[in-house]
C-alpha positions as CSV (number, residue, x, y, z in Angstrom):
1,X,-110.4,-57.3,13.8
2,X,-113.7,-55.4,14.8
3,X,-111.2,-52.2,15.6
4,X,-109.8,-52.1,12.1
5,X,-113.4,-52.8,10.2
6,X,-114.6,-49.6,13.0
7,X,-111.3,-47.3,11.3
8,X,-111.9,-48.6,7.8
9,X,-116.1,-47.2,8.1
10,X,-114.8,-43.7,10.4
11,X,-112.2,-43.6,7.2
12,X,-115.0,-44.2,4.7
13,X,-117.5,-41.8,6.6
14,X,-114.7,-38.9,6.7
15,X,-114.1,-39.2,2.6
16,X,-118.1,-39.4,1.7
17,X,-117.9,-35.8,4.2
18,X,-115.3,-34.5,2.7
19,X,-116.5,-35.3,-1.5
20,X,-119.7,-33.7,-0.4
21,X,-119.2,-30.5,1.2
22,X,-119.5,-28.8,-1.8
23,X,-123.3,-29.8,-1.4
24,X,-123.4,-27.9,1.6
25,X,-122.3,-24.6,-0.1
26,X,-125.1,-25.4,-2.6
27,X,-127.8,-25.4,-0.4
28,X,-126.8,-22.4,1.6
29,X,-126.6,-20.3,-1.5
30,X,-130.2,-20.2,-1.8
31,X,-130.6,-18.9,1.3
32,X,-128.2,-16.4,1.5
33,X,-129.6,-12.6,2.1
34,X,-132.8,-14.2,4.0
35,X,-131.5,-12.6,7.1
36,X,-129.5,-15.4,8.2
37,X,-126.0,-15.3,8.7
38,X,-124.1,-17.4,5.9
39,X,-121.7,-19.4,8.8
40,X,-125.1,-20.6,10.5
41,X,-126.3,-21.7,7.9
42,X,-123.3,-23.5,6.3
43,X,-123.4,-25.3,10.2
44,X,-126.3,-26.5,10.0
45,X,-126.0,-27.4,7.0
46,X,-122.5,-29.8,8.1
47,X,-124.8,-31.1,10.4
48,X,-127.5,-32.3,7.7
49,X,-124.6,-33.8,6.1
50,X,-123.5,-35.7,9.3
51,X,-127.1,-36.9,9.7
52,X,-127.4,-38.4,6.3
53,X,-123.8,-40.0,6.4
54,X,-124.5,-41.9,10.0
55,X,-128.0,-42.9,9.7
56,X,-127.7,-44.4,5.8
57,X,-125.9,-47.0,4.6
58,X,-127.2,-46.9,1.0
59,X,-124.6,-48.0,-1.4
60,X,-126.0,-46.6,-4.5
61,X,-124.7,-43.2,-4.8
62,X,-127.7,-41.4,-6.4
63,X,-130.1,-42.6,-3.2
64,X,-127.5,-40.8,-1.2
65,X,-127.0,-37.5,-3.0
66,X,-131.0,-37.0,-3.3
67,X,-131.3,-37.8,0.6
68,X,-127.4,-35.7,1.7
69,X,-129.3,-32.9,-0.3
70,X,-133.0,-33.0,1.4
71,X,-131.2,-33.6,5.1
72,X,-129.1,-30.6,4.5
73,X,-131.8,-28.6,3.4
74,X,-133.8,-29.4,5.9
75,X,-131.5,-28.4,8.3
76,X,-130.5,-25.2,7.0
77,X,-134.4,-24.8,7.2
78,X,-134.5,-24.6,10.6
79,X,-132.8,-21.7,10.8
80,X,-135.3,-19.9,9.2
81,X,-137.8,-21.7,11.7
82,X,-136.0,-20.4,14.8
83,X,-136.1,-16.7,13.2
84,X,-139.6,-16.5,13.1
């Protein structure tokens, strides 16, 4: 029982990903000609994305889009950080 409820969230987790790359691609467009290269920034961007899914479990969707948006940027931030 606790191995199926485990697939069902990974299953969960992998659509929420996958409905909000596109977020990802948002972000990053602001950035692009900063002097960063586009795929950095999309990956750290993925892993703003992977941040927000695992450490919320808010159910109502706005919540998560406003805090997916400021952990990507955030992220994708850093990069900028590092280059200074």
């Amino acid at each position: 029982m606790l191995n199926k409820t485990k697939q069902n969230d990974l299953k969960m987790q992998a659509d929420i990903f996958q409905k909000n790359l596109w977020r990802i691609i948002a972000v990053t467009r602001k950035y692009e000609n900063k002097g960063v290269d586009v795929v950095d920034l999309i990956s750290m961007g993925t892993i703003g994305l992977v941040k927000a899914i695992t450490e919320t479990k808010a159910v109502n969707r706005i919540v998560f889009a406003n805090y997916a948006t400021n952990k990507i940027e955030h992220e994708v931030s850093k990069c900028f950080i590092k280059l200074k």
